[in-house]
C-alpha positions as a LaTeX table, in Angstrom:
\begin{tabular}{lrrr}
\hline
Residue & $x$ (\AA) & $y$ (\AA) & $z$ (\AA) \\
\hline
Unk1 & 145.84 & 96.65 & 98.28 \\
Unk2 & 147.91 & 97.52 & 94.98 \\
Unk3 & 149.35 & 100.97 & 95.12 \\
Unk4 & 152.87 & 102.60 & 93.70 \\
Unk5 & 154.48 & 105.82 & 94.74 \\
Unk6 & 157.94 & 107.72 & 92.02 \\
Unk7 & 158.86 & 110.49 & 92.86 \\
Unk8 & 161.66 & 112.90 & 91.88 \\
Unk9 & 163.97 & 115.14 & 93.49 \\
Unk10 & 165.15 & 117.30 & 90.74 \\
Unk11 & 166.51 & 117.07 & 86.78 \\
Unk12 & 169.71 & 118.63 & 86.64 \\
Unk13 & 174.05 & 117.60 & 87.05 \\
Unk14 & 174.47 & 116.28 & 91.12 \\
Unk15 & 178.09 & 116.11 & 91.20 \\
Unk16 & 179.06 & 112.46 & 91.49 \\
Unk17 & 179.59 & 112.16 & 94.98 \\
Unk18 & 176.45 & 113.30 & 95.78 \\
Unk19 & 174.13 & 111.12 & 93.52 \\
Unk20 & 173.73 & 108.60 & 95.43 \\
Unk21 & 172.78 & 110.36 & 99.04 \\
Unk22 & 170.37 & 112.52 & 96.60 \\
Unk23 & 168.79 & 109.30 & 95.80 \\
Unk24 & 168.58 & 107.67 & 98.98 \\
Unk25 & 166.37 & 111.04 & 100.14 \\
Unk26 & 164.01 & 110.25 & 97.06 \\
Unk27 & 163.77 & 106.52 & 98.53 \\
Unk28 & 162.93 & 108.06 & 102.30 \\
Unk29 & 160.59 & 110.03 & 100.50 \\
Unk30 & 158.98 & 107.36 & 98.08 \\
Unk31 & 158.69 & 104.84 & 101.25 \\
Unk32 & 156.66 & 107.73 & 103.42 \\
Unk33 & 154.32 & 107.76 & 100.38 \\
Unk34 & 153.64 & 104.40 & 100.24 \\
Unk35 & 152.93 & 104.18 & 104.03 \\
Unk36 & 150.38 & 106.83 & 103.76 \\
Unk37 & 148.96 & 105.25 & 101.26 \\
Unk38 & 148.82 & 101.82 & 102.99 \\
Unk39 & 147.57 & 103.79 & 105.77 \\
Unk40 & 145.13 & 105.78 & 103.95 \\
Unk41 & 144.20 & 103.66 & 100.53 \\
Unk42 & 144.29 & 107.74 & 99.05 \\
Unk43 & 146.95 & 108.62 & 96.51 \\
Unk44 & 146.44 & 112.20 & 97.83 \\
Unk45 & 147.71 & 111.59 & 100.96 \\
Unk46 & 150.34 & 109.36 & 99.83 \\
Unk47 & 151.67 & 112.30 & 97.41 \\
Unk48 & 151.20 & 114.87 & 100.19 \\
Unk49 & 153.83 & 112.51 & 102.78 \\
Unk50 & 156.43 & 111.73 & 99.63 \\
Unk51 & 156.58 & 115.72 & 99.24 \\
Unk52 & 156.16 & 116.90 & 102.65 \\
Unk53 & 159.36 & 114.41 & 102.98 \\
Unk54 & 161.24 & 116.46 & 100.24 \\
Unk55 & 160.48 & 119.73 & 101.11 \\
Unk56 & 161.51 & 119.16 & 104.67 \\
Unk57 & 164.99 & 117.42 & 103.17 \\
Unk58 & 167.73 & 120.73 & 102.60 \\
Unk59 & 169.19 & 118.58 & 99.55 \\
Unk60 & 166.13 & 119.36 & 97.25 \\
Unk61 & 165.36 & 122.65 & 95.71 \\
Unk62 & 161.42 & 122.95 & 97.86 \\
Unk63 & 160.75 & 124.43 & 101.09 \\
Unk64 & 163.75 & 124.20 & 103.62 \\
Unk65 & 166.92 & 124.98 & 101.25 \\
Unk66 & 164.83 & 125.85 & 98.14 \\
Unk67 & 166.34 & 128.79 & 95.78 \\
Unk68 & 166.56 & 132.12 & 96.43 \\
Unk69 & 165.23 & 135.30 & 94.42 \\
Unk70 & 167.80 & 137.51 & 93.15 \\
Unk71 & 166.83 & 139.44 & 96.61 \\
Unk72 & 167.84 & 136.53 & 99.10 \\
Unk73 & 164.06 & 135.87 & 99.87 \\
Unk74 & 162.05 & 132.53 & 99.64 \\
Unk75 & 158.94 & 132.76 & 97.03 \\
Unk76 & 157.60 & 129.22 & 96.98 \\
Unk77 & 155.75 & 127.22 & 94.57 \\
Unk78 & 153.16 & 124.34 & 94.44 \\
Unk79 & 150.61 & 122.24 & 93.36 \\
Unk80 & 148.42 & 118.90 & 93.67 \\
Unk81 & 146.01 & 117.21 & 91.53 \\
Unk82 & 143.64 & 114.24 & 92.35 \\
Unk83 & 142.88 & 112.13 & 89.25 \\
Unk84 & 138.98 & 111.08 & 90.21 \\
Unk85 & 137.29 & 114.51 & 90.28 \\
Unk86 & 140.52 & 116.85 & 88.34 \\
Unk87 & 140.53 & 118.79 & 91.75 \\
Unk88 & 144.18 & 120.89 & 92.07 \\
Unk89 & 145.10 & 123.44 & 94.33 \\
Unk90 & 148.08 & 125.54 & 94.01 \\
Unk91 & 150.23 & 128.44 & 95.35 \\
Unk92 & 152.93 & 130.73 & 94.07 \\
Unk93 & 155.42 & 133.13 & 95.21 \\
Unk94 & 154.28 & 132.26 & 98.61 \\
Unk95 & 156.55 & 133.91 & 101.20 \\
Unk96 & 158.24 & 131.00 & 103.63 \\
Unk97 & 156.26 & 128.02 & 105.28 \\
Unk98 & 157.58 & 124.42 & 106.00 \\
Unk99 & 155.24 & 122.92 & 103.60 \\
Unk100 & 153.77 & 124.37 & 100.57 \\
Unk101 & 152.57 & 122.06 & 99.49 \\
Unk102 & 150.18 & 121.03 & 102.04 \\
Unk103 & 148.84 & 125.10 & 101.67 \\
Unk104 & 148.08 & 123.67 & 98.09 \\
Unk105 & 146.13 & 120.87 & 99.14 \\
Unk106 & 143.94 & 123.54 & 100.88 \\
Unk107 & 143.34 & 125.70 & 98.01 \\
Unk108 & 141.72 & 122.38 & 96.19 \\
Unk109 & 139.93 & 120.81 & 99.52 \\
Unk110 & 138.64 & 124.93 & 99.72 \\
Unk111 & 137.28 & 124.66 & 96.66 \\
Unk112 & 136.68 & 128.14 & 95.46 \\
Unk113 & 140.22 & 129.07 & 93.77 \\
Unk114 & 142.82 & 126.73 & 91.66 \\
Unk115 & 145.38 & 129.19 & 92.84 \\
Unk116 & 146.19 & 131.58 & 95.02 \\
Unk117 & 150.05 & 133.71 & 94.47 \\
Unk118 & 152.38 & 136.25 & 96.42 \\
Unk119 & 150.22 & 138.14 & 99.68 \\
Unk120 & 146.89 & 136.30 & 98.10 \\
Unk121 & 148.52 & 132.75 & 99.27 \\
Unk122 & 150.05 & 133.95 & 102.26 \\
Unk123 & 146.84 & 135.51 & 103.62 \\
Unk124 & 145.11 & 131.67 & 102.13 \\
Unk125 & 147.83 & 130.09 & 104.12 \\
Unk126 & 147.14 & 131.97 & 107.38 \\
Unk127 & 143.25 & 131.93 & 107.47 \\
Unk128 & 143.72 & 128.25 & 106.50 \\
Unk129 & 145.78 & 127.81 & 109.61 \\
Unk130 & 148.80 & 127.64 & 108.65 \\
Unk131 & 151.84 & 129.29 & 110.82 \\
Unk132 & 154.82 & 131.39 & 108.01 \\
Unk133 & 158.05 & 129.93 & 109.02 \\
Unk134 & 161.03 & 132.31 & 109.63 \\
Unk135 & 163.00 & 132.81 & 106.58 \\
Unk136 & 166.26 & 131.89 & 108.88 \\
Unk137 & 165.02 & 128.66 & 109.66 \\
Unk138 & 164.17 & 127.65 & 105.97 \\
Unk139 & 167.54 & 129.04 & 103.89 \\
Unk140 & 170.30 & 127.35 & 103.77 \\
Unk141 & 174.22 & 128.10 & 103.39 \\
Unk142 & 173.90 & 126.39 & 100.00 \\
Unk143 & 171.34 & 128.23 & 98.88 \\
Unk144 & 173.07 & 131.95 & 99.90 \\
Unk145 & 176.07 & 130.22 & 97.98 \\
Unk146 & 174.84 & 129.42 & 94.96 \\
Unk147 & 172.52 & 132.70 & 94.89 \\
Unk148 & 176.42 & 134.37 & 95.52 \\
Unk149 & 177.84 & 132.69 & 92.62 \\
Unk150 & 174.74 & 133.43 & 90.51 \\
Unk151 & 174.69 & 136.93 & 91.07 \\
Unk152 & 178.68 & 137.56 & 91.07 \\
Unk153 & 177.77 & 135.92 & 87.15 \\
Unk154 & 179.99 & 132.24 & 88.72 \\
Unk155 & 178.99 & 128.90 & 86.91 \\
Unk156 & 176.68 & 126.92 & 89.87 \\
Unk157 & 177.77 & 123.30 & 88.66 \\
Unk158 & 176.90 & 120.23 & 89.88 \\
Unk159 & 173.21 & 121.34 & 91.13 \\
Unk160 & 170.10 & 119.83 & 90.55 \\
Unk161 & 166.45 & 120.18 & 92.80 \\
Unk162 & 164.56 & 122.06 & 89.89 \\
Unk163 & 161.43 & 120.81 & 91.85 \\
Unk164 & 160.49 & 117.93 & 93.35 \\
Unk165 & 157.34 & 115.85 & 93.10 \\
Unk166 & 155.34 & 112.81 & 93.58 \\
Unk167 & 152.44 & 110.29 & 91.43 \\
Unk168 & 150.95 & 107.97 & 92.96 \\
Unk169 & 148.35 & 105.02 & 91.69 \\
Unk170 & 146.30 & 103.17 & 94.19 \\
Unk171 & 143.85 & 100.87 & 93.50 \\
Unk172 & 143.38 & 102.65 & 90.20 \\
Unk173 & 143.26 & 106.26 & 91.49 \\
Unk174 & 145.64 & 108.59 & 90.76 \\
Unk175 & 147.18 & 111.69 & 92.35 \\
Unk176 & 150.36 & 114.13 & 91.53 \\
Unk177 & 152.23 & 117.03 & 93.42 \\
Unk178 & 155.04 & 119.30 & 92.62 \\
Unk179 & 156.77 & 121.66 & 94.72 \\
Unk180 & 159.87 & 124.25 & 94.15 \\
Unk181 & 161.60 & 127.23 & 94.92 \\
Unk182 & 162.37 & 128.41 & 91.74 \\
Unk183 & 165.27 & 129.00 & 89.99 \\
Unk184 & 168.58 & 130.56 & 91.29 \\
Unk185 & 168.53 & 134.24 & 91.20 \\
Unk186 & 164.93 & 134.73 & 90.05 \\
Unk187 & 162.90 & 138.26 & 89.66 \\
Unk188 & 160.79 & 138.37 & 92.50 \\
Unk189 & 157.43 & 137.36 & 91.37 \\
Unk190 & 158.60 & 134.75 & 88.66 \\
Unk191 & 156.31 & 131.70 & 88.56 \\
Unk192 & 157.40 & 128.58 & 86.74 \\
Unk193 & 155.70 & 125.63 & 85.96 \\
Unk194 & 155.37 & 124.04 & 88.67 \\
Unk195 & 152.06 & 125.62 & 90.38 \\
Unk196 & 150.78 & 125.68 & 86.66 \\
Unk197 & 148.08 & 122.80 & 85.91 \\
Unk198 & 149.25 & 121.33 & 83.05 \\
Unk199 & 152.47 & 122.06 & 83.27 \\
Unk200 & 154.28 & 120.86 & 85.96 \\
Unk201 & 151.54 & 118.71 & 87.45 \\
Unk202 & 148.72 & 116.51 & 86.59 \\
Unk203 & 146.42 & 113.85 & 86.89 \\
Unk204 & 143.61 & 112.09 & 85.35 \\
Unk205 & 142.00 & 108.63 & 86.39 \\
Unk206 & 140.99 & 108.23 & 82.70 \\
Unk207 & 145.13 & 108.99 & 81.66 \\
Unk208 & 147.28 & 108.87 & 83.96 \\
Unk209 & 149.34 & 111.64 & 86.37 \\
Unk210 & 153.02 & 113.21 & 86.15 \\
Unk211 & 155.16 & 115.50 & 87.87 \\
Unk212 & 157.73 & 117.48 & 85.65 \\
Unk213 & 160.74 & 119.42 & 86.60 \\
Unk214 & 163.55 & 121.46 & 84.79 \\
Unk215 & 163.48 & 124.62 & 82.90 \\
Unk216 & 160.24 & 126.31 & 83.94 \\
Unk217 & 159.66 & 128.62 & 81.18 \\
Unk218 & 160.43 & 125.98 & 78.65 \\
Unk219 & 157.76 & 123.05 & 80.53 \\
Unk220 & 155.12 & 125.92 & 80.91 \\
Unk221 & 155.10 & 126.43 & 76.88 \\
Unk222 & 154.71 & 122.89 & 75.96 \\
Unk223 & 152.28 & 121.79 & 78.97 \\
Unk224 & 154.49 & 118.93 & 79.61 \\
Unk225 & 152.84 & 116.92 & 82.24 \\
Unk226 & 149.61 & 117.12 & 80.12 \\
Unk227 & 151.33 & 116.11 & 77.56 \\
Unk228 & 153.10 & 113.28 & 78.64 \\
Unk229 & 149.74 & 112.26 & 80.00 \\
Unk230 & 148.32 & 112.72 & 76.55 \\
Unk231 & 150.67 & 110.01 & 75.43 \\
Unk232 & 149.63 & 107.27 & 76.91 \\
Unk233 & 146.60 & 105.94 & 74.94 \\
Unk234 & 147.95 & 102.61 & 73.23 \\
Unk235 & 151.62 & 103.15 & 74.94 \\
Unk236 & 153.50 & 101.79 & 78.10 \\
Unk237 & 154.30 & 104.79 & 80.24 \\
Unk238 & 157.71 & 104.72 & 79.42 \\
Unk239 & 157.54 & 105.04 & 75.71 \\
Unk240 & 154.54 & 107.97 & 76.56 \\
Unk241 & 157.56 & 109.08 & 78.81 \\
Unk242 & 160.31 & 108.94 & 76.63 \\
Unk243 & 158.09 & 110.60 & 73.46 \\
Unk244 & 157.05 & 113.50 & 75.75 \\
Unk245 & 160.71 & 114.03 & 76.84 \\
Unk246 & 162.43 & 114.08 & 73.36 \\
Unk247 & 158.94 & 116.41 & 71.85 \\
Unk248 & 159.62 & 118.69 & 74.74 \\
Unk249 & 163.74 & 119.18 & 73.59 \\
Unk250 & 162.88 & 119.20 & 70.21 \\
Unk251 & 159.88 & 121.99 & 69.94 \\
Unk252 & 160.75 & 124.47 & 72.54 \\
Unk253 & 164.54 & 123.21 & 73.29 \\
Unk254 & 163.69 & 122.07 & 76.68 \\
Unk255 & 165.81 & 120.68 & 79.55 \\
Unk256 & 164.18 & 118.48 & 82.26 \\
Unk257 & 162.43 & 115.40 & 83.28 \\
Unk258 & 159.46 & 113.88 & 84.31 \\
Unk259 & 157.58 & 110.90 & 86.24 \\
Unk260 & 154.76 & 109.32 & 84.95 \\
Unk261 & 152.33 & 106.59 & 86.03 \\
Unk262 & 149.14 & 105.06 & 83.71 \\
Unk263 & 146.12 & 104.64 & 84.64 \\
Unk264 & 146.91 & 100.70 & 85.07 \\
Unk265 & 149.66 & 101.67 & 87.73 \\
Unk266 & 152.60 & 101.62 & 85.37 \\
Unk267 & 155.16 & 104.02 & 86.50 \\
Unk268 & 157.75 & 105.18 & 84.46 \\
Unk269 & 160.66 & 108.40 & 84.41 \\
Unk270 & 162.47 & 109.98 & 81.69 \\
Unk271 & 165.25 & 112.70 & 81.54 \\
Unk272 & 167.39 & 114.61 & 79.11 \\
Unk273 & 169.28 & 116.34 & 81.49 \\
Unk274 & 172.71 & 114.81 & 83.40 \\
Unk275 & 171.02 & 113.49 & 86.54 \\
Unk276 & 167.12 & 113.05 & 87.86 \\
Unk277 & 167.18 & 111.38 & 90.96 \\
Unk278 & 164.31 & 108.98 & 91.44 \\
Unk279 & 162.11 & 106.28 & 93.36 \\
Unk280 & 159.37 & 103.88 & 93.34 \\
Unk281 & 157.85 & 102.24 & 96.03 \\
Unk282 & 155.43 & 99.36 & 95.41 \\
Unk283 & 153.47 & 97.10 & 97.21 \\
Unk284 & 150.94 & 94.28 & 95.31 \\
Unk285 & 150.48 & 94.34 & 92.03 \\
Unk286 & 151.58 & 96.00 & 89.64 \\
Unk287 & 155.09 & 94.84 & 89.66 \\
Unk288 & 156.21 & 94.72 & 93.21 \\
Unk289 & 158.38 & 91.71 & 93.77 \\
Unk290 & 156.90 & 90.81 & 97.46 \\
Unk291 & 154.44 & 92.59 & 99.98 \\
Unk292 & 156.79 & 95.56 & 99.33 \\
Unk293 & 159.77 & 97.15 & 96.93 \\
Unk294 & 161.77 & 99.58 & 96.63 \\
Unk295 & 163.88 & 100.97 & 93.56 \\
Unk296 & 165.91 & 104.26 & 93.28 \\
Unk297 & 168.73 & 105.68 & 90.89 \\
Unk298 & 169.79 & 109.06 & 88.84 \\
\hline
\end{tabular}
């Protein structure tokens, strides 16, 4: 088997002292990837466990800790894609559950809707099975911190978890998620990119697939994960990486980041912000140095 799992837990500043912890979480999450995808040989399911792993982890801005709406509340986004067929499922504004992300993967398994927002996801969520978590259980001190300093009109510094996300290539198949809670202090009913095909996910056997995170409104006018896809006819994913990243600051003044992998299993990341932490977990070919491997930075 030949598969690779990045992921990304944010493009933003992490204060020094934290950049390394916030990148040992993206290597916990990259490794539960790449053991659902040895498990599985899907790079749906190995997506699915790298997020599920970074929602669940109060460092990253998605599910438990995520921002809060300029009213204290939770109003969660996500999406997946699955490279083979283009299915993606998505949710917005959805009110608190532990996973979003896995209520997106039942919007594109359901089949009828892309995606589903506000009391339309949470009523998806619950007829799909899925139990709303208590609000108390999901927010953080952090996050009623930083909403404080927001709202008192306080610099946050030294923040970063605009979204997290997963890609993963195995055997040639291709998969992406993205989850987040927003932005700091958001109108209630604000969606970003990141439930936004196109935008902040996507995937495409015949491309490649990529996860993107920073400003919102900014990636959802220049489609940035389609683009950076779009790049990579007759480039290595990095310079398809690198080109989408300085196109996105230069046309619409963007700050963020993004993963990419090609549709030959190349992964590659590119920034233009401070900090993105980051993974990749391989095993086999392409590039992995044994029966398994394991980078991570910011």
């Amino acid at each position: 088997m030949r598969a690779v799992v990045i992921v990304h837990g944010g493009a933003g500043d992490v204060a020094v002292e934290r950049r390394a912890a916030h990148a040992e979480g993206c290597g916990a999450a990259a490794r539960a990837g790449l053991e659902a995808a040895r498990a599985s040989g899907d790079p749906a399911a190995a997506v699915l466990a790298a997020v599920c792993a970074l929602e669940d982890d109060p460092r990253y801005n998605a599910g438990h800790g995520a921002c809060l709406t300029a009213e204290g509340a939770l109003e969660l986004d996500a999406s997946i894609m699955v490279g083979a067929d283009l299915s993606a499922g998505a949710v917005a504004a959805l009110p608190p559950h532990a996973n979003p992300i896995l209520v997106a993967d039942a919007v594109r398994r359901d089949g009828r809707h892309v995606l589903f927002v506000a009391d339309g996801a949470a009523r998806f969520a619950r007829e799909a099975g899925f139990a709303p978590a208590a609000p108390d259980a999901m927010i953080t001190e952090a996050s009623r911190a930083r909403l404080a300093d927001v709202l008192a009109g306080r610099e946050v510094r030294h923040w970063a978890g605009n979204t997290v996300g997963a890609v993963a290539w195995v055997d040639g198949r291709l998969a992406a998620a993205t989850s987040t809670g927003g932005t700091v202090g958001k109108l209630s009913g604000r969606v970003g990119d990141t439930p936004i095909v196109g935008a902040g996910t996507w995937a495409d056997d015949a491309l490649g697939a990529c996860s993107t995170t920073g400003v919102g409104e900014a990636i959802l006018r220049f489609n940035l994960a389609r683009d950076a896809c779009g790049r990579l006819p007759g480039a290595t994913a990095q310079a398809a990486a690198d080109r989408a990243i300085a196109a996105f600051g230069e046309r619409v003044g963007g700050q963020g980041g993004l993963i990419l992998v090609s549709r030959e299993g190349e992964p590659a990341f590119a920034r233009n912000t401070a900090t993105m932490s980051w993974a990749i977990a391989r095993v086999g070919d392409p590039g992995a140095r044994g029966d398994a491997d394991l980078a991570v930075g910011y």
